[in-house]
MDTraj code that builds the backbone (N, CA, C; nanometers):
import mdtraj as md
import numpy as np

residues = "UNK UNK UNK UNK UNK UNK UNK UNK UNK UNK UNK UNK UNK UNK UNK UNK UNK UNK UNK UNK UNK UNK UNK UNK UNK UNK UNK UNK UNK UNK UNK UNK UNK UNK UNK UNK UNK UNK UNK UNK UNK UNK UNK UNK UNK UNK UNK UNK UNK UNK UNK UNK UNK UNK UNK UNK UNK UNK UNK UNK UNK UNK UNK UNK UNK UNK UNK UNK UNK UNK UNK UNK UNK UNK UNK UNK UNK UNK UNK UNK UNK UNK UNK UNK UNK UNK UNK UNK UNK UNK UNK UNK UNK UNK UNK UNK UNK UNK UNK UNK UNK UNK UNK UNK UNK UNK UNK UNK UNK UNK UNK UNK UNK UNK UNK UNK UNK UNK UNK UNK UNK UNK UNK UNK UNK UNK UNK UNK UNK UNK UNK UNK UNK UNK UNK UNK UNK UNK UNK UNK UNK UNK UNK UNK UNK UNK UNK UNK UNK UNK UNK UNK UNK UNK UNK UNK UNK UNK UNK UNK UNK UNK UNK UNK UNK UNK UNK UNK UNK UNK UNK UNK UNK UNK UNK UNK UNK UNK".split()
xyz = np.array([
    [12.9597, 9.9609, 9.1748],
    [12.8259, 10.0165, 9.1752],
    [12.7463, 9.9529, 9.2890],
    [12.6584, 10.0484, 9.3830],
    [12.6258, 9.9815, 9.4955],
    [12.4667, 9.9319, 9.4250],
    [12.4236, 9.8766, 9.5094],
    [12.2714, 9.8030, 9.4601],
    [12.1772, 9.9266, 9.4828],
    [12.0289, 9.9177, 9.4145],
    [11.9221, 9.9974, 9.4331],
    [11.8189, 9.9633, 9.4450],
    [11.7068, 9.9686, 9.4294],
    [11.5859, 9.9032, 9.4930],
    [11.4625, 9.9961, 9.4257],
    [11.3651, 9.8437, 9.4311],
    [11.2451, 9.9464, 9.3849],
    [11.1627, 9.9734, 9.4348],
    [11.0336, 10.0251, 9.4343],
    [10.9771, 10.0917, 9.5004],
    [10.9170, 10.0249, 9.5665],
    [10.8987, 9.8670, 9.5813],
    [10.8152, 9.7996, 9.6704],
    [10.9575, 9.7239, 9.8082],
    [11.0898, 9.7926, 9.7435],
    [11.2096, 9.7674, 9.8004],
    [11.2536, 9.6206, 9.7952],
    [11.2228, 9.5909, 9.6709],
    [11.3132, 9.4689, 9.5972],
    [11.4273, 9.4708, 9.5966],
    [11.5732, 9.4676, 9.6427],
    [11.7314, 9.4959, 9.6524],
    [11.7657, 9.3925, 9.4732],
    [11.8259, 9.5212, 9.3825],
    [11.8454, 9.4802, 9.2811],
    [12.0145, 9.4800, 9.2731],
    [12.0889, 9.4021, 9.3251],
    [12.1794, 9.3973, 9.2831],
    [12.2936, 9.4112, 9.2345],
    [12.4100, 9.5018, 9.2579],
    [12.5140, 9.5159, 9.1281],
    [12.6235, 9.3918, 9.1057],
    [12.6397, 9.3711, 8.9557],
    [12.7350, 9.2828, 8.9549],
    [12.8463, 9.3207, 9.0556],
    [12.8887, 9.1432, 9.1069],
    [13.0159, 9.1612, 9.2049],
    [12.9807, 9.1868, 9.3362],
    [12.8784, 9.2078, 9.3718],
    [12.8761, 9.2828, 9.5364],
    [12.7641, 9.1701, 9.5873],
    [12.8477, 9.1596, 9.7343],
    [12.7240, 9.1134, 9.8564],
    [12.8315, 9.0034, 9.8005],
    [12.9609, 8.9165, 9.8209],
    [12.9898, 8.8458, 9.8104],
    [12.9873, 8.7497, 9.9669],
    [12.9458, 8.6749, 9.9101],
    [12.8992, 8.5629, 10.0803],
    [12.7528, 8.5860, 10.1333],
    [12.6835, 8.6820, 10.1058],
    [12.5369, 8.7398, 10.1271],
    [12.4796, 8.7095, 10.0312],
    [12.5049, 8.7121, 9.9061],
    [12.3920, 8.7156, 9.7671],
    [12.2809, 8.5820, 9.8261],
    [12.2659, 8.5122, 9.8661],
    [12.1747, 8.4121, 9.9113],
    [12.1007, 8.4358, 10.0271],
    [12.1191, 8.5073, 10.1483],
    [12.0188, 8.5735, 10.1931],
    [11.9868, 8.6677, 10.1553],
    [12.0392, 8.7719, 10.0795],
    [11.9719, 8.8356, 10.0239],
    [11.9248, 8.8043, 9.8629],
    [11.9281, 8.7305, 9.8205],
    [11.8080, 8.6793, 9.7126],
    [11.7038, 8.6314, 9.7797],
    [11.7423, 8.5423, 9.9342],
    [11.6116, 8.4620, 9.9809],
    [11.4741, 8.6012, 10.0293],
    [11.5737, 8.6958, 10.1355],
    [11.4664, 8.7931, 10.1260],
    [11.3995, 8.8779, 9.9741],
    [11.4781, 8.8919, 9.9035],
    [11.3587, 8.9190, 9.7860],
    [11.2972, 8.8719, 9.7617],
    [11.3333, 8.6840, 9.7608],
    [11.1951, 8.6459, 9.7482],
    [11.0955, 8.6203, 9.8212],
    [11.1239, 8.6690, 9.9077],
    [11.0371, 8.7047, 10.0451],
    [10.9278, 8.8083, 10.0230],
    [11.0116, 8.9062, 9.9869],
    [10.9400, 9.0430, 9.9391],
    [10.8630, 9.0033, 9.8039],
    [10.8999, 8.9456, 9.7478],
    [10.8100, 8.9044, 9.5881],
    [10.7181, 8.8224, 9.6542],
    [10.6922, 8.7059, 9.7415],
    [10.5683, 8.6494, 9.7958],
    [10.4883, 8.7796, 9.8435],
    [10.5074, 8.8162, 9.9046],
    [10.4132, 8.9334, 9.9872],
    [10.3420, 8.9776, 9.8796],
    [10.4365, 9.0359, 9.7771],
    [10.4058, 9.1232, 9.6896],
    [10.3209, 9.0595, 9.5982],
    [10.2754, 8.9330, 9.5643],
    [10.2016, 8.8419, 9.4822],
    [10.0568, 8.7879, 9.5656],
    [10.0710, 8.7768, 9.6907],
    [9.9686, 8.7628, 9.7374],
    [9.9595, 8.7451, 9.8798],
    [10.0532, 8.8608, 9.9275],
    [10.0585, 8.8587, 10.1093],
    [9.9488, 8.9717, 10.1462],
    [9.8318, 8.9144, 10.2843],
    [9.7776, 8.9689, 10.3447],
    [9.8459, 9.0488, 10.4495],
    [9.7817, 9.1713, 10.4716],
    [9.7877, 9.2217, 10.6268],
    [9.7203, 9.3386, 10.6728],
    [9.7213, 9.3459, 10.7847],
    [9.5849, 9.4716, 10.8285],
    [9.6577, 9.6123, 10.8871],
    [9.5987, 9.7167, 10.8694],
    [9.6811, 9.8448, 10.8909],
    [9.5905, 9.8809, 10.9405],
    [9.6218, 9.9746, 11.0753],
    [9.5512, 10.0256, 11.1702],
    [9.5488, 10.1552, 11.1510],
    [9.4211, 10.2485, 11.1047],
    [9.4094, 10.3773, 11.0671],
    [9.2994, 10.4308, 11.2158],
    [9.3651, 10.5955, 11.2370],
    [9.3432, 10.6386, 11.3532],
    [9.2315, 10.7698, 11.3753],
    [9.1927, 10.8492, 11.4171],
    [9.1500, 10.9533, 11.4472],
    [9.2654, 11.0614, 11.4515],
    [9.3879, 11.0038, 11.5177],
    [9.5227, 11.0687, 11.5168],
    [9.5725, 11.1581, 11.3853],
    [9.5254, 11.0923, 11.2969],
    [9.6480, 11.1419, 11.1719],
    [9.5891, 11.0930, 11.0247],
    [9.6798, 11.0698, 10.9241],
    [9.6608, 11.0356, 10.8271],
    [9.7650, 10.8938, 10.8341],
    [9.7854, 10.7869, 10.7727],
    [9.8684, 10.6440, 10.8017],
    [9.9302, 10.6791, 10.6572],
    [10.1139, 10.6680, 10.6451],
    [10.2206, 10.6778, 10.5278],
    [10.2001, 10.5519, 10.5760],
    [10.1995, 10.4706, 10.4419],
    [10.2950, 10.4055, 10.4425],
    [10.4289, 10.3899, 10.3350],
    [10.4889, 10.2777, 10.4323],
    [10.6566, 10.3250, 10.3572],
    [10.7315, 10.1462, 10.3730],
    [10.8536, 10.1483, 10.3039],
    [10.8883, 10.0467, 10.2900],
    [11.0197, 10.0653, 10.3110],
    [11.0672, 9.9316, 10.3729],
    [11.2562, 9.9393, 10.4292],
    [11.3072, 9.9108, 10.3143],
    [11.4244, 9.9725, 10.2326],
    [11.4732, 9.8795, 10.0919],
    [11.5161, 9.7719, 10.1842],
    [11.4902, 9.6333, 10.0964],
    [11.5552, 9.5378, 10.1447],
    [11.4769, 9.4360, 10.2752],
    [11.4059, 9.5089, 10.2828],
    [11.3319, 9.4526, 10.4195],
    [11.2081, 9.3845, 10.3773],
    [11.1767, 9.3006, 10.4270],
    [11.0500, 9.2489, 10.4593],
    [10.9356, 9.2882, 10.5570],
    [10.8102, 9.2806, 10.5245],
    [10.7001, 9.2866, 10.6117],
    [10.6247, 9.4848, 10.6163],
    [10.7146, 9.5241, 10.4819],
    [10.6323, 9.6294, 10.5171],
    [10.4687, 9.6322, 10.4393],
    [10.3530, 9.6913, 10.4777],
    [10.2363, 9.6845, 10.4126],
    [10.2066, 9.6949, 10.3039],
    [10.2422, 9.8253, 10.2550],
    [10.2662, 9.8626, 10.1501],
    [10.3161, 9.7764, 10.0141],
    [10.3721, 9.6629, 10.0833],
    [10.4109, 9.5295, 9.9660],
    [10.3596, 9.4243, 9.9808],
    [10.2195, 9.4552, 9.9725],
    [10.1400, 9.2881, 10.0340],
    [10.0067, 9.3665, 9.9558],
    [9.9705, 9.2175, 9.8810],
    [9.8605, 9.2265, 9.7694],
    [9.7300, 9.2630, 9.8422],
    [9.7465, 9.2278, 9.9957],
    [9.5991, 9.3139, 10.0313],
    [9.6040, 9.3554, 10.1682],
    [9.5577, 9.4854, 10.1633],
    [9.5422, 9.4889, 10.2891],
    [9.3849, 9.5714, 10.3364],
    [9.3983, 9.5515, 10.4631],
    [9.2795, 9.5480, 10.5197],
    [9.2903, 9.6699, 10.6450],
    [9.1959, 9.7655, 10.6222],
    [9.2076, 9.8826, 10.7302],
    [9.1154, 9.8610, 10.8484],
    [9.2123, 9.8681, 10.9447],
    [9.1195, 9.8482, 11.0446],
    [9.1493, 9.9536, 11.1660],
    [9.0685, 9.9720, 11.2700],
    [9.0372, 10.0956, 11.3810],
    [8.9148, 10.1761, 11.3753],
    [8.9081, 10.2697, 11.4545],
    [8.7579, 10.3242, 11.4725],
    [8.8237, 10.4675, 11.4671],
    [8.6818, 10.5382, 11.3670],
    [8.7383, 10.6620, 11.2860],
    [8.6239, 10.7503, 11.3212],
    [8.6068, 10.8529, 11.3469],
    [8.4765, 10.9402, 11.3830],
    [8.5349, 11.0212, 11.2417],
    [8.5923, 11.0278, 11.2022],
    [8.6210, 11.1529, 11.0607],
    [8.7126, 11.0284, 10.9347],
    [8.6835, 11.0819, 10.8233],
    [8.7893, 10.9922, 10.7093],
    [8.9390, 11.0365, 10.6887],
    [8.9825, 10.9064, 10.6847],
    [9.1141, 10.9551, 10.6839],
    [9.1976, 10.8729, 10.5782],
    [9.3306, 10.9574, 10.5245],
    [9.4010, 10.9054, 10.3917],
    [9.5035, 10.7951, 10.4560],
    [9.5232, 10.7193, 10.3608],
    [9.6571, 10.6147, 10.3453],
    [9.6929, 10.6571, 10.2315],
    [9.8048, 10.7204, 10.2708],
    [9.9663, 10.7173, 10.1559],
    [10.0034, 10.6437, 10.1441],
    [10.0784, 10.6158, 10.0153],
    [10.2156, 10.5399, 9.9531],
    [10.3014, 10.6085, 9.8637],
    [10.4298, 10.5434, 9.8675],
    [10.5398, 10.6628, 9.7945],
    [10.4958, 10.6519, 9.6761],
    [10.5336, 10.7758, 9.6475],
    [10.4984, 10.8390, 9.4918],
    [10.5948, 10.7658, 9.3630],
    [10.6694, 10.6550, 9.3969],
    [10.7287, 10.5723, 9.3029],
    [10.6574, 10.4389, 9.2823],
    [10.5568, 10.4463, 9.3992],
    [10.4975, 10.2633, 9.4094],
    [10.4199, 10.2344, 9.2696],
    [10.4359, 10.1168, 9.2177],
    [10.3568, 10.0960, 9.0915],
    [10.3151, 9.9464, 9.1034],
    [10.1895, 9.9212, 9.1381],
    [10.1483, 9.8188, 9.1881],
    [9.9800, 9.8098, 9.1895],
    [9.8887, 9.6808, 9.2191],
    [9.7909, 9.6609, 9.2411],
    [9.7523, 9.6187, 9.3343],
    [9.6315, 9.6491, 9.4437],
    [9.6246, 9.6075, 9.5227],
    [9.4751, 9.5982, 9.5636],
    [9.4565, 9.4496, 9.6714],
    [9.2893, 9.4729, 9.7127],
    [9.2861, 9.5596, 9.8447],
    [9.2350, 9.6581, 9.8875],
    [9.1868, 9.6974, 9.9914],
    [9.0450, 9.6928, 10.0914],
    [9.0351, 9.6641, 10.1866],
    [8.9307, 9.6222, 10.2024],
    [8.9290, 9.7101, 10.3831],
    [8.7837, 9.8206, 10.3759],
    [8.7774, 9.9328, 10.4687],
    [8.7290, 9.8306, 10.6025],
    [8.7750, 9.7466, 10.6930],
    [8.6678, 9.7566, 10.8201],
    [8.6911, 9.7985, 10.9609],
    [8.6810, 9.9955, 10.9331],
    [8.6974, 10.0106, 11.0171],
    [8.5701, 10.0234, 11.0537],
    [8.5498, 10.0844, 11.1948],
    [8.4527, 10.1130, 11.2501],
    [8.4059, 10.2582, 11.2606],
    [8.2798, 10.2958, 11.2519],
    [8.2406, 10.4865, 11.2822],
    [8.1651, 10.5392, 11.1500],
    [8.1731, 10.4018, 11.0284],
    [8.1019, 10.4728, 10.9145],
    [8.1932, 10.5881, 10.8311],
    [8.3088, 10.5499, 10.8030],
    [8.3996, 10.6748, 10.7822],
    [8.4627, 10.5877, 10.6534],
    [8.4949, 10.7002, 10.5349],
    [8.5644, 10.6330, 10.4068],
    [8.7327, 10.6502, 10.4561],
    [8.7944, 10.5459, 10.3983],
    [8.9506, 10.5777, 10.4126],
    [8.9879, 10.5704, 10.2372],
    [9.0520, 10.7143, 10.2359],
    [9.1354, 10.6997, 10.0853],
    [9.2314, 10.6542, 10.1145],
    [9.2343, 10.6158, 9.9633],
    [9.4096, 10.5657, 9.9270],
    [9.4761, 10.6859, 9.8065],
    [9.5744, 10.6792, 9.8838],
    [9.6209, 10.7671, 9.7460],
    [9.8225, 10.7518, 9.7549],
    [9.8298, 10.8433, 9.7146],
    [10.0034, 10.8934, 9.7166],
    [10.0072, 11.0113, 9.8119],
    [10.1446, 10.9986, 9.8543],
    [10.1760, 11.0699, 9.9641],
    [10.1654, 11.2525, 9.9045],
    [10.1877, 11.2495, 9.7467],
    [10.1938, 11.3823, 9.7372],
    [10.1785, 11.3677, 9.6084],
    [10.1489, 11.5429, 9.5572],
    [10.0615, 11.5292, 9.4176],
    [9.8948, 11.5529, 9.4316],
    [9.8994, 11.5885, 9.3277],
    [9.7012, 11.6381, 9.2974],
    [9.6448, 11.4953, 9.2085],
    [9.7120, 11.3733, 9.1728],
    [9.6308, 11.2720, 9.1176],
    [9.5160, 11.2224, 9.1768],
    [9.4889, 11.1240, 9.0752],
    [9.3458, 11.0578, 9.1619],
    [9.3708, 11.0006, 9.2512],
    [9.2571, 10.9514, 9.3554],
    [9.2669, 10.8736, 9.4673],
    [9.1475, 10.8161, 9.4629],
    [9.1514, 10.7104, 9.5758],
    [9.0253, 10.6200, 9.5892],
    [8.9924, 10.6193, 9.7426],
    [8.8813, 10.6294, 9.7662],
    [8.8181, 10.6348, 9.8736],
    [8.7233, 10.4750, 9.8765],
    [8.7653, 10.4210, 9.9749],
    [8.6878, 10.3060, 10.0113],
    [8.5990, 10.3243, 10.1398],
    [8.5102, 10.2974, 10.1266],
    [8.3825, 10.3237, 10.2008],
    [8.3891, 10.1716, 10.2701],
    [8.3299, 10.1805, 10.4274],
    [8.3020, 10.1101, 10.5199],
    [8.2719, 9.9930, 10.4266],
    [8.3082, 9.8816, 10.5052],
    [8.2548, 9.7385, 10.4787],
    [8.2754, 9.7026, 10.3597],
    [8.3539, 9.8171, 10.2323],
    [8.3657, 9.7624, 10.1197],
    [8.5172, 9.7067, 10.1108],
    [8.5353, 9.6450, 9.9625],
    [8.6479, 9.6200, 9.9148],
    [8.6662, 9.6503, 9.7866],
    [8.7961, 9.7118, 9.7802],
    [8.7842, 9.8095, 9.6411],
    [8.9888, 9.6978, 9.5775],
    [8.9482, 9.6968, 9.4274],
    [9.0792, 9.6629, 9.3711],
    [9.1243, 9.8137, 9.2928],
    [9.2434, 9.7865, 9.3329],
    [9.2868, 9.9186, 9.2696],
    [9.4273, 9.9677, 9.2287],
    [9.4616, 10.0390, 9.1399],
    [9.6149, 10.0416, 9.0966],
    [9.6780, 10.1349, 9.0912],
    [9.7790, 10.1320, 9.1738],
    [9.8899, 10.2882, 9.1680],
    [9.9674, 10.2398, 9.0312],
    [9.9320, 10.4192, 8.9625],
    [10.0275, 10.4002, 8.8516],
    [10.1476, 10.4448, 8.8410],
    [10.1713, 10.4984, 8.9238],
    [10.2869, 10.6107, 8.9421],
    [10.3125, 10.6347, 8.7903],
    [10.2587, 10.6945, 8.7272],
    [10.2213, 10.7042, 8.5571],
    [10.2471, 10.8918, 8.5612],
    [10.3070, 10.9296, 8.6905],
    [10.3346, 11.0648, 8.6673],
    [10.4648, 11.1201, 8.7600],
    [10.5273, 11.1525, 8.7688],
    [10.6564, 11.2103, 8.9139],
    [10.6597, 11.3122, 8.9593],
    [10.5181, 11.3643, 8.9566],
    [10.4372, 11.4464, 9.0426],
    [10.3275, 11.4730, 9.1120],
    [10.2358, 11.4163, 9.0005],
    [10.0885, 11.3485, 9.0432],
    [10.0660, 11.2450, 8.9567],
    [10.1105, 11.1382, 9.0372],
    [10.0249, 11.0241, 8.9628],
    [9.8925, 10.9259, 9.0279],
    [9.8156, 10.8765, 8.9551],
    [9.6952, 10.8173, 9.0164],
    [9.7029, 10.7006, 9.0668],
    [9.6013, 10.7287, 9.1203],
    [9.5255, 10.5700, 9.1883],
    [9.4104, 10.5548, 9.1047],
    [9.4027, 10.4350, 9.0288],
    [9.2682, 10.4252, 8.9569],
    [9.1810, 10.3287, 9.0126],
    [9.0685, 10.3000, 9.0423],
    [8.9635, 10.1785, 9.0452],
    [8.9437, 10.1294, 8.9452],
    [8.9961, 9.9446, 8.9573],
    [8.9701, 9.8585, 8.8338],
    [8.8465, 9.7959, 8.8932],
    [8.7568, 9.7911, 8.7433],
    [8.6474, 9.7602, 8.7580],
    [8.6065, 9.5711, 8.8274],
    [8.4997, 9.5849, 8.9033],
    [8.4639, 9.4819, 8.9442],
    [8.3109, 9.4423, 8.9657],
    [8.2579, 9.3288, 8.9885],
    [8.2100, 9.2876, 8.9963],
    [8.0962, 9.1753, 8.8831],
    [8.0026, 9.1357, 8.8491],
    [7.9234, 9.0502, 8.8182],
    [7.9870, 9.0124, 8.6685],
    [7.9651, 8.9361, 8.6303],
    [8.0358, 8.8807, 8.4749],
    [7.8825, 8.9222, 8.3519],
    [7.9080, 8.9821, 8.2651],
    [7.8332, 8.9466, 8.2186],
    [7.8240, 8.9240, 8.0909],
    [7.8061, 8.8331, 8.0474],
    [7.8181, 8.7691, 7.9316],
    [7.7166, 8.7753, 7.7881],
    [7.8040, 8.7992, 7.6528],
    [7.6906, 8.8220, 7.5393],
    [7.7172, 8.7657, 7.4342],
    [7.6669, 8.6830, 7.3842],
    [7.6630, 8.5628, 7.2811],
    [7.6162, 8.4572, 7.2937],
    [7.7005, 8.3788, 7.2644],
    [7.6538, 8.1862, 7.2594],
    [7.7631, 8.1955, 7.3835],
    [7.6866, 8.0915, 7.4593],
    [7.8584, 8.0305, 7.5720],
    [7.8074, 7.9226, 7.6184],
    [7.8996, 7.8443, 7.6164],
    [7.8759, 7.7016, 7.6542],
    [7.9079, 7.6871, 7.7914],
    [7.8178, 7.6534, 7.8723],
    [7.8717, 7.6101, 8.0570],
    [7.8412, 7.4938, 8.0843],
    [7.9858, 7.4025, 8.1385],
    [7.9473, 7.2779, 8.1543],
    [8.0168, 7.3033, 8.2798],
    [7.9013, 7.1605, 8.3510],
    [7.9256, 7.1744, 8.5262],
    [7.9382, 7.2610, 8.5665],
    [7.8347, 7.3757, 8.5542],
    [7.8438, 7.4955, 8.6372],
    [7.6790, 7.5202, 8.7108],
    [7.7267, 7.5919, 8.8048],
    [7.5874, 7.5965, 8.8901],
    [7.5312, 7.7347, 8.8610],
    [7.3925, 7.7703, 8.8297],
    [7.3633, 7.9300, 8.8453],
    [7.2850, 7.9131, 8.9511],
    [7.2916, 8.0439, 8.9692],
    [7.2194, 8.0660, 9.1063],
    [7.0857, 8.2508, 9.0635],
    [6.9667, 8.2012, 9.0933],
    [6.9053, 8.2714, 9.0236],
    [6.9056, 8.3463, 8.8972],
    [6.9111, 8.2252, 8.7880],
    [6.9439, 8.2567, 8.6494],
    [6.8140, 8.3235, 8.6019],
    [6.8191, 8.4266, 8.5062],
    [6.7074, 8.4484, 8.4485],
    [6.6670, 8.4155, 8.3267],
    [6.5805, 8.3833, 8.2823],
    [6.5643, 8.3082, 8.1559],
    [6.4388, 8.3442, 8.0779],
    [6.4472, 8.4056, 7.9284],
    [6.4155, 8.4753, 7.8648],
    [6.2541, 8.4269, 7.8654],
    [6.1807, 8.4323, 7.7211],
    [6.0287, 8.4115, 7.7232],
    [6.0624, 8.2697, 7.6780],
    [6.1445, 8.1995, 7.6383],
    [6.1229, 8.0589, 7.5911],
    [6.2796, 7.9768, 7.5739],
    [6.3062, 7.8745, 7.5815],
    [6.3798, 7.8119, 7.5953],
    [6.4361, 7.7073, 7.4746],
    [6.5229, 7.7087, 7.4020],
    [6.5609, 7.6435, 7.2326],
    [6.6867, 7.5584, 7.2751],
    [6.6537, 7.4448, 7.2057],
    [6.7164, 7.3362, 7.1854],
    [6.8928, 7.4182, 7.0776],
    [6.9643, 7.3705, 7.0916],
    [7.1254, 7.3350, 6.9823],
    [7.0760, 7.3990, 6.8905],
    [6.9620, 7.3322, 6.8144],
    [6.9196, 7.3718, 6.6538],
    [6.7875, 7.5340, 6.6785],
    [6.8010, 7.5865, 6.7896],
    [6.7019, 7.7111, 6.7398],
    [6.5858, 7.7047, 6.7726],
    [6.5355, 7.5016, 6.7805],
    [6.3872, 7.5095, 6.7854],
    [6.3349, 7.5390, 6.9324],
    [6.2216, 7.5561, 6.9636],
    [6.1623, 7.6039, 7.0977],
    [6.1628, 7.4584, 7.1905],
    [6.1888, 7.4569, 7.2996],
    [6.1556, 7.3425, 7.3684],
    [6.0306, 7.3691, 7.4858],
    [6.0579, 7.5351, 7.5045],
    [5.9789, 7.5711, 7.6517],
    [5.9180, 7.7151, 7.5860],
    [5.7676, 7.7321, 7.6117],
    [5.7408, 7.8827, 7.6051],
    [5.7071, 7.9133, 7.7530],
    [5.7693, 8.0174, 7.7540],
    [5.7912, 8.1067, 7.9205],
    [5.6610, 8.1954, 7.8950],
])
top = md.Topology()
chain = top.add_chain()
for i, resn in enumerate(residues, 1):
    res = top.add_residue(resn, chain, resSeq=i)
    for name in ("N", "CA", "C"):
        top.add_atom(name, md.element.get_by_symbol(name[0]), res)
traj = md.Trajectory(xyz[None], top)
């Protein structure tokens, strides 16, 4: 049985084969599993076209397997970034191109969702390949924490905290009226 690979082109193996190789090729997977956990890199999107990206099985350094990447070039119109319609992964993207122009992300093919990242932003987001025809790209939510109950913060700094009409001690009682 020959080996197969997944969609971020991890080389999986069959018992028995790659005898004298199994060690560079385990070292590049785990090559490909760093990337894939938290490798940067920047992809250059054009006026030209729309940017696939795609991945070598077995290979290292393609974009598409790196936890973030970053679009960069100058765009007078918006333009898509593909990925294969098997990829199932999370990733940060972050738009700086130049011209004021959104770049989606999506899958190469299919009517699923997609995400459009707008200039200067950074969007987290997850291919589900949750379909093998159209599957989505969803936006996971981000930003500010916000918290509801009792919570205890020790050694922590706020930075323009807001603070209600009055201020109570452990036990309830008032220490400060606002």
């Amino acid at each position: 049985m020959a080996s197969t690979y997944t969609g971020l082109g991890v080389e999986l193996q069959a018992t028995g084969e790659n005898a004298g190789t199994w060690g560079t090729k385990t070292n590049t997977n785990l090559q490909i599993i760093e990337q894939i956990s938290g490798g940067f890199t920047q992809q250059a999107v054009s006026d030209s076209g729309d940017t696939d990206l795609s991945v070598t099985d077995g290979g290292t350094g393609a974009t598409l397997a790196h936890r973030m990447i970053e679009f960069t070039g100058s765009l007078t119109a918006g333009r898509n970034v593909t990925i294969p319609i098997d990829v199932q992964t999370f990733y940060f993207l972050k738009n700086s191109t130049s011209g004021s122009q959104n770049v989606t992300f999506k899958y190469v093919s299919g009517s699923g969702n997609s995400v459009a990242v707008a200039p200067s932003s950074t969007k987290v987001v997850f291919a589900t390949a949750n379909d093998g025809t159209n599957p989505d790209i969803l936006e996971l939510p981000a930003g500010d924490v916000t918290l509801t109950g009792t919570e205890t913060l020790t050694n922590k700094t706020l930075t323009s905290p807001k603070i209600g009409t009055s201020i109570l001690d452990t036990n309830g009682n008032e220490l400060a009226l606002l």
